[in-house]
C-alpha positions in Angstrom: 9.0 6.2 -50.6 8.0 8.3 -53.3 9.8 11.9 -54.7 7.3 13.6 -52.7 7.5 12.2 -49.3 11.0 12.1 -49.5 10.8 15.8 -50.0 7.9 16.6 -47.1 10.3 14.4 -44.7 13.2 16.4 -45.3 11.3 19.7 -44.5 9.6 18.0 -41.8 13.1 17.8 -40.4 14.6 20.7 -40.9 11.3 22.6 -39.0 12.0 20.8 -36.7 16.0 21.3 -36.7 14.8 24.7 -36.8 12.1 24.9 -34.0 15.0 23.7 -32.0 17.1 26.5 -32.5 14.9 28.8 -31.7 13.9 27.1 -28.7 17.8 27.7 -27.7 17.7 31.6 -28.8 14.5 32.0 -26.8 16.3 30.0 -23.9 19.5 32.5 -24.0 17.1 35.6 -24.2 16.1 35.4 -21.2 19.4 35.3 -19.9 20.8 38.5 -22.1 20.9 42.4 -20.3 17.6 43.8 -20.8 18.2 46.5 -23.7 19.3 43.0 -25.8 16.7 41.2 -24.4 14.0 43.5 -26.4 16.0 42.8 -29.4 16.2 38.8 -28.9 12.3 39.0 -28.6 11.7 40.9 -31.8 14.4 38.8 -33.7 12.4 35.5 -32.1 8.8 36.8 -33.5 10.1 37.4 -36.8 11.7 33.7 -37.0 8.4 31.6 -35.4 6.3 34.2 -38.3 8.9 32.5 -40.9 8.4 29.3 -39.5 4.7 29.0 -39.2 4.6 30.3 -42.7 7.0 27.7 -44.3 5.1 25.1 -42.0 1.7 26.3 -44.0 3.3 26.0 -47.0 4.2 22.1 -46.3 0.9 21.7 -44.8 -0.8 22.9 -48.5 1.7 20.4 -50.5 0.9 17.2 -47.8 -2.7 18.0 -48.5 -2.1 18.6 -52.3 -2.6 15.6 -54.5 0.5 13.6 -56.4 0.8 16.4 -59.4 -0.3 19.5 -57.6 2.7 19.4 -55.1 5.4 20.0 -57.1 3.9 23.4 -58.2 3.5 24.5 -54.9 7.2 22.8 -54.2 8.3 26.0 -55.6 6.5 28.3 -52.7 7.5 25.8 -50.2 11.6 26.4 -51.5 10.9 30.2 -51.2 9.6 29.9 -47.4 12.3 27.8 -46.8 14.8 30.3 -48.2 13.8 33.2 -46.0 13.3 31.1 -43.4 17.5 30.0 -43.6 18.1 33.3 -44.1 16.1 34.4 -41.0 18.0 31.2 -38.9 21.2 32.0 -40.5 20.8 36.1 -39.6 19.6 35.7 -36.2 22.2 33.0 -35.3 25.2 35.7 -36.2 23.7 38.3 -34.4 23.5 36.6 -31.1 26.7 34.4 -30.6 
């Protein structure tokens, strides 16, 4: 396995470690008092916006050819980067 599809299978998984989370935020929104439940949904719409960006970004560096992807490896690092901090934000604000 070569540098680059180490690197697409370890963003592969952590969308999906990701998704997952989500997928457990969304599950406790619905089970929050309604004046949070507004805010779970707003906090939600912002993270599946981050993560369908930082999935485009993969998508563009699959599709990329073996030189081209590690110049867009550095727009990939910044989607992943808000996309943490997004995770990492909205996981303190609701425990």
């Amino acid at each position: 396995m070569n540098s680059k599809d180490r690197y697409m299978q370890k963003m592969e998984d952590k969308l999906e470690e990701w998704s997952a989370e989500i997928d457990l935020m969304a599950a406790k929104a619905g089970k929050v008092a309604a004046g949070a439940r507004a805010e779970y949904h707003e906090q939600i719409a912002v993270l599946r916006g981050k993560q369908e960006e930082a999935r485009q970004k993969l998508k563009e560096a699959q599709q990329s050819g073996e030189n081209a992807w590690e110049d867009l490896a550095a727009g990939i690092d910044l989607a992943w980067t808000a996309m943490r901090e997004a995770v990492t934000s909205a996981r303190t604000r609701f425990k």
